[in-house]
Phi, psi and omega in degrees: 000130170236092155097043171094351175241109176299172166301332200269326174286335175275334167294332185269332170313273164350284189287319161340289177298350174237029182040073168053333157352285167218146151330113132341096163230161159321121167334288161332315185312312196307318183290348200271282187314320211293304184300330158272352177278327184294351175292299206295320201303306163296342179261004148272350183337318209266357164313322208240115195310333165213086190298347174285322182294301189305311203283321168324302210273334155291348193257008179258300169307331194291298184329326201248002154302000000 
């Protein structure tokens, strides 16, 4: 809670004002997800059109983590 606005409220604040656009989530999550797609990347490889470009672009979210 900061100064009387909870997290939850400022999250519903956020998405409200951007037309559900964008979210709150727990950091930890972010580092969670980010960290199984980097997982996920060598056993999909043949999925995926280019896995050097996917992993770039998780080593680009991660900066802002």
């Amino acid at each position: 809670m900061i100064n009387d606005i909870s997290t939850h409220s400022l999250s519903m604040w956020l998405k409200s004002k951007t037309d559900d656009e964008f979210v709150v989530v727990p950091r930890e999550f972010c580092v969670l997800v980010v960290s199984f797609l980097e997982r996920q990347v060598p056993q999909k490889e043949h999925l995926l059109f280019n896995s050097r470009n996917v992993l770039g672009q998780l080593e680009e979210i991660k900066r802002y983590l």
